[in-house]
C-alpha positions as a Markdown table, in Angstrom:
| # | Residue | x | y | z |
|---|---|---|---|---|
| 1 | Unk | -35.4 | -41.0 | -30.5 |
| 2 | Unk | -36.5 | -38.6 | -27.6 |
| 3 | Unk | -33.2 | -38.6 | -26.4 |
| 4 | Unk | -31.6 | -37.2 | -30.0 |
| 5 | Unk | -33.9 | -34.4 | -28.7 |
| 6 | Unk | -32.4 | -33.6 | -26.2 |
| 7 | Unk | -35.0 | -35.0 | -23.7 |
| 8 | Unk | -33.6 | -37.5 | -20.9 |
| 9 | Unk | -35.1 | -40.4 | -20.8 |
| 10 | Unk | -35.3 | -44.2 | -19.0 |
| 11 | Unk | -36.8 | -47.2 | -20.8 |
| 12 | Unk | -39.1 | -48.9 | -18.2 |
| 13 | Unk | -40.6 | -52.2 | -19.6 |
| 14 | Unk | -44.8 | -51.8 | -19.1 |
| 15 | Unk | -45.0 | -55.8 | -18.5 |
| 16 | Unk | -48.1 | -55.6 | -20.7 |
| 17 | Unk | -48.6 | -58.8 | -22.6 |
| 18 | Unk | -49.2 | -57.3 | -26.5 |
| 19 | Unk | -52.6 | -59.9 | -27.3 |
| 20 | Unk | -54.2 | -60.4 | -30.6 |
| 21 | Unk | -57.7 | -59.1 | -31.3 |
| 22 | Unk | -58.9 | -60.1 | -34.2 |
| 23 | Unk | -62.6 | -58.0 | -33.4 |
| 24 | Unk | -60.3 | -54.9 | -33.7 |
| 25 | Unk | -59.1 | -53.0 | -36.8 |
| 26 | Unk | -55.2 | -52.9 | -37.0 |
| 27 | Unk | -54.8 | -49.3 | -36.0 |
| 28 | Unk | -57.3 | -50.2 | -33.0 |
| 29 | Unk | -55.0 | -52.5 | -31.7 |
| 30 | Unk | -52.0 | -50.6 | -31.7 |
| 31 | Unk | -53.5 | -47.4 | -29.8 |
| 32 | Unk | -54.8 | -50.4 | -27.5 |
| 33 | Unk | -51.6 | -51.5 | -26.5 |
| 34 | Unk | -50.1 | -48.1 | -26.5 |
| 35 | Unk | -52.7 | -46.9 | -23.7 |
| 36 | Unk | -52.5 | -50.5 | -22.2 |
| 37 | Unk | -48.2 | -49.8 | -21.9 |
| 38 | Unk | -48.8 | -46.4 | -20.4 |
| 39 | Unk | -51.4 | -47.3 | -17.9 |
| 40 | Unk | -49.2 | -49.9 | -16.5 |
| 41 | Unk | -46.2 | -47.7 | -16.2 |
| 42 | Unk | -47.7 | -45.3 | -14.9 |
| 43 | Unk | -49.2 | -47.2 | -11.8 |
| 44 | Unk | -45.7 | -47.8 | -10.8 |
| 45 | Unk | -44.7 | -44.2 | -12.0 |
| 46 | Unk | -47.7 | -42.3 | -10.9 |
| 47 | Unk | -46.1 | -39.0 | -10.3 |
| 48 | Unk | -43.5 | -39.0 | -13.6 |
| 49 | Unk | -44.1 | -38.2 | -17.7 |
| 50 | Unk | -44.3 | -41.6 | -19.3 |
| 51 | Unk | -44.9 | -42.1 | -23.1 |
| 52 | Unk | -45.6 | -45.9 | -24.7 |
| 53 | Unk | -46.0 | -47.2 | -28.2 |
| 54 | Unk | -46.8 | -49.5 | -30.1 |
| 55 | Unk | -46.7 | -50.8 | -33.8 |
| 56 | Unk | -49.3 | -53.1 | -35.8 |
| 57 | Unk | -48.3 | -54.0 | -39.5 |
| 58 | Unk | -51.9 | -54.2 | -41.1 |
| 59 | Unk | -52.1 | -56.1 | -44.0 |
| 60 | Unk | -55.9 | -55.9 | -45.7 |
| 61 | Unk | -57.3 | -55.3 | -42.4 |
| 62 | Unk | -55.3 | -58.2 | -40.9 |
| 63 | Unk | -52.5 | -57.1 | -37.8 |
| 64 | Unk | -49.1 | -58.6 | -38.3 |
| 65 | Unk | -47.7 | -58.3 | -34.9 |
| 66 | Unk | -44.2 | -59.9 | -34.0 |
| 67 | Unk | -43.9 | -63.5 | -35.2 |
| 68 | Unk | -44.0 | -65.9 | -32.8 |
| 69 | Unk | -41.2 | -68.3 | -33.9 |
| 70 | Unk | -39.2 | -68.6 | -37.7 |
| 71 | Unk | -41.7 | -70.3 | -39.6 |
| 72 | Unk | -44.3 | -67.3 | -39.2 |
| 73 | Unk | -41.7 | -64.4 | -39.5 |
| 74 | Unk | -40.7 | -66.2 | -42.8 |
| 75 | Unk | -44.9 | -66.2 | -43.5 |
| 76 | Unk | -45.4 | -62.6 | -43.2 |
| 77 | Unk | -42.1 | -61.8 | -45.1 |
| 78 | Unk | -43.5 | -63.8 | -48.0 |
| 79 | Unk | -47.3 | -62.0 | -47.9 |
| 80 | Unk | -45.6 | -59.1 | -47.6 |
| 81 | Unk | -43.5 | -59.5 | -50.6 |
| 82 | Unk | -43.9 | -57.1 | -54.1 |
| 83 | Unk | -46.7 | -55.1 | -52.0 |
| 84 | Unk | -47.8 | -52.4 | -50.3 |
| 85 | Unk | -49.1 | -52.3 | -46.6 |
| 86 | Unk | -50.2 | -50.0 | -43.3 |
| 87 | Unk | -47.7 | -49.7 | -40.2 |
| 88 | Unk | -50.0 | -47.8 | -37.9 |
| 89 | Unk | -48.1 | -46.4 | -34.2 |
| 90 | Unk | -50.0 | -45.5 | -31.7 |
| 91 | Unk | -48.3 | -43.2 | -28.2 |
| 92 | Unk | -50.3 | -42.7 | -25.7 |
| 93 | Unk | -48.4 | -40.0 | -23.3 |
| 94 | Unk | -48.9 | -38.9 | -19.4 |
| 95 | Unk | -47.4 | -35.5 | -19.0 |
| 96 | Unk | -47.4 | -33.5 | -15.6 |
| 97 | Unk | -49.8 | -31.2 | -15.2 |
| 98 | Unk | -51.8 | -32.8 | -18.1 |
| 99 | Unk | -55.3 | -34.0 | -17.2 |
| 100 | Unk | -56.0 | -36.7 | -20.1 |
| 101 | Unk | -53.3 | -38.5 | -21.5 |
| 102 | Unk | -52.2 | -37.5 | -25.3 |
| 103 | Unk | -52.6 | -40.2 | -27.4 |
| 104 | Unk | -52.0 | -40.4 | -31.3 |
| 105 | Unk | -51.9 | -42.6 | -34.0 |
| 106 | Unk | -50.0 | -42.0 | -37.1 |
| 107 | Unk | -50.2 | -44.1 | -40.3 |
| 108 | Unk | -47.6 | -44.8 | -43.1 |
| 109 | Unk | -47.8 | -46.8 | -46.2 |
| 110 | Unk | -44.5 | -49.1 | -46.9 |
| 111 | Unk | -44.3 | -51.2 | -50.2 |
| 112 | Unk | -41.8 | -54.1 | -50.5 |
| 113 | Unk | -39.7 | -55.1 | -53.1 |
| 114 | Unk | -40.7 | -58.3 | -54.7 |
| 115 | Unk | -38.5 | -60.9 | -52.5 |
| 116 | Unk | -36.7 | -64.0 | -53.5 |
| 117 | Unk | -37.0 | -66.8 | -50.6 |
| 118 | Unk | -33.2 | -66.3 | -49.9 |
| 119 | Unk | -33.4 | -63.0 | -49.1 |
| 120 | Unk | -36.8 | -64.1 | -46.8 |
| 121 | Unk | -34.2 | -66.9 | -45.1 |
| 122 | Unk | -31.6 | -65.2 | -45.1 |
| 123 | Unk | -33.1 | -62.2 | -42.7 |
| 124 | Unk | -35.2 | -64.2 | -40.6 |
| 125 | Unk | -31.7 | -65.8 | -39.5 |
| 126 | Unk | -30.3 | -62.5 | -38.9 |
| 127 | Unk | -33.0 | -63.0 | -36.4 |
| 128 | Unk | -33.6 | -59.1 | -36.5 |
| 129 | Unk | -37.2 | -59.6 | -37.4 |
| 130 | Unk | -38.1 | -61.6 | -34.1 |
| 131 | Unk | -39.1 | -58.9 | -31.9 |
| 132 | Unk | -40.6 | -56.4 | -34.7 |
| 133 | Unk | -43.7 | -55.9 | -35.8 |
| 134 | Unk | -45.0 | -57.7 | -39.4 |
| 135 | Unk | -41.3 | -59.3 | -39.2 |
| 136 | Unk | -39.0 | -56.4 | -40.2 |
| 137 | Unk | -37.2 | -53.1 | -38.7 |
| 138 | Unk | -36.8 | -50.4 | -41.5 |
| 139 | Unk | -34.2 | -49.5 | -39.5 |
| 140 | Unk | -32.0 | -52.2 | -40.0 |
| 141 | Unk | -31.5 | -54.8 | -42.3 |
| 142 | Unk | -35.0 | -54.5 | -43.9 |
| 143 | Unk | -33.9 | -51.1 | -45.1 |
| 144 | Unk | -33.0 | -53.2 | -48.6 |
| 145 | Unk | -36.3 | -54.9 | -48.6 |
| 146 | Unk | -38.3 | -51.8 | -48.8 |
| 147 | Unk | -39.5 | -50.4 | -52.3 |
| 148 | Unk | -40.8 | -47.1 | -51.2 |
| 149 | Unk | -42.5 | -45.7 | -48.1 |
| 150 | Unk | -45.5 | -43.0 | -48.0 |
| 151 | Unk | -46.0 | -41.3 | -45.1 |
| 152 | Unk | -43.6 | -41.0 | -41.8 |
| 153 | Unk | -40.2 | -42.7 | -41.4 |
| 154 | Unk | -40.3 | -42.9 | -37.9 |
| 155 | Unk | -43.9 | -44.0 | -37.9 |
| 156 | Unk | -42.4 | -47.3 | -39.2 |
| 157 | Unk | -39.3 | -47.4 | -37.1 |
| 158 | Unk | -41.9 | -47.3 | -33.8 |
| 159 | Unk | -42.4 | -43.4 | -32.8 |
| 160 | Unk | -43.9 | -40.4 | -34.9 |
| 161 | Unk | -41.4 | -38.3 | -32.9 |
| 162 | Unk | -42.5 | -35.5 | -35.1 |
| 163 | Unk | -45.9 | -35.3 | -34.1 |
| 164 | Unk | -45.0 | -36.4 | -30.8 |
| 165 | Unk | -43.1 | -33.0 | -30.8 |
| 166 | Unk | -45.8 | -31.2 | -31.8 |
| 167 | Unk | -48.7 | -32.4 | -29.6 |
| 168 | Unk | -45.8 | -31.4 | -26.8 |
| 169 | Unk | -45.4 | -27.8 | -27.9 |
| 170 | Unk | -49.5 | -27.4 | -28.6 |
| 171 | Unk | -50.1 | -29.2 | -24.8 |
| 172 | Unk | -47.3 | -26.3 | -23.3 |
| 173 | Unk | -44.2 | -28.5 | -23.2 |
| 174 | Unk | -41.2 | -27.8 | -24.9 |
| 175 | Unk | -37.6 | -29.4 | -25.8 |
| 176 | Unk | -34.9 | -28.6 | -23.5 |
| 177 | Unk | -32.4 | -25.9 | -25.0 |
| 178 | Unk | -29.7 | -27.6 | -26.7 |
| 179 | Unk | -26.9 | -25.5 | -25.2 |
């Protein structure tokens, strides 16, 4: 996303192991992780800007994180079905010159269609939502489970870039000049 911006990037994997919590709320445990991901970037990257995120699906105070096999993708699918939920994303960023890291969470309300179990089947063997938080990627194939969102787009893809953007240009930083 930052680089649609304009802003080069590299993708360096934090190596942070994403635990449950189950003391903290949902939107808690994503700006954990997030600050968790940019703290162990940045020990290897001391001297560069880093940003991290992270996304928790919270379902009546419960986190859906990313399933750990096909049986509990196809669970979350299913309590996720005809009904509405949070997807809270935290960043957490390290910018040069920057004392304190930025850190933000942004919070968007999604609501699902009503879903048969062959549709539930039938995209947990796409195997798209093994990797992705509460099971699914609005971005991709999920796009047609989705009812209606309130709030962000990109909030539920992963990043809030526009806020992201925002908290840059109010901290001095701006996009490169698209020339």
């Amino acid at each position: 996303m930052l680089a649609s911006l304009g802003v080069v990037t590299e993708v360096v994997p934090s190596g942070y192991a994403e635990h449950d919590d189950p003391s903290l709320a949902p939107a808690a445990l994503a700006q954990r992780h997030a600050r968790a991901k940019l703290d162990a970037v940045r020990e290897r990257f001391p001297n560069r800007a880093v940003v991290a995120a992270d996304t928790v699906v919270d379902v009546d105070g419960v986190a859906f994180g990313k399933p750990r096999d096909e049986a509990e993708a196809r669970r979350m699918l299913s309590i996720l079905s005809g009904r509405a939920h949070l997807v809270h994303t935290a960043y957490a960023a390290a910018l040069p010159g920057i004392e304190r890291p930025l850190d933000r969470l942004s919070t968007t309300m999604v609501t699902f269609h009503a879903l048969e179990q062959d549709e539930i089947d039938a995209y947990v063997a796409s195997g798209e939502p093994m990797d992705k938080a509460g099971a699914y990627g609005i971005q991709g194939r999920a796009a047609a489970l989705v009812a209606s969102i309130d709030g962000d787009y990109f909030t539920v893809v992963g990043f809030p870039i526009g806020l992201f953007v925002r908290d840059l240009a109010r901290s001095g930083f701006a996009l490169p000049d698209p020339k």
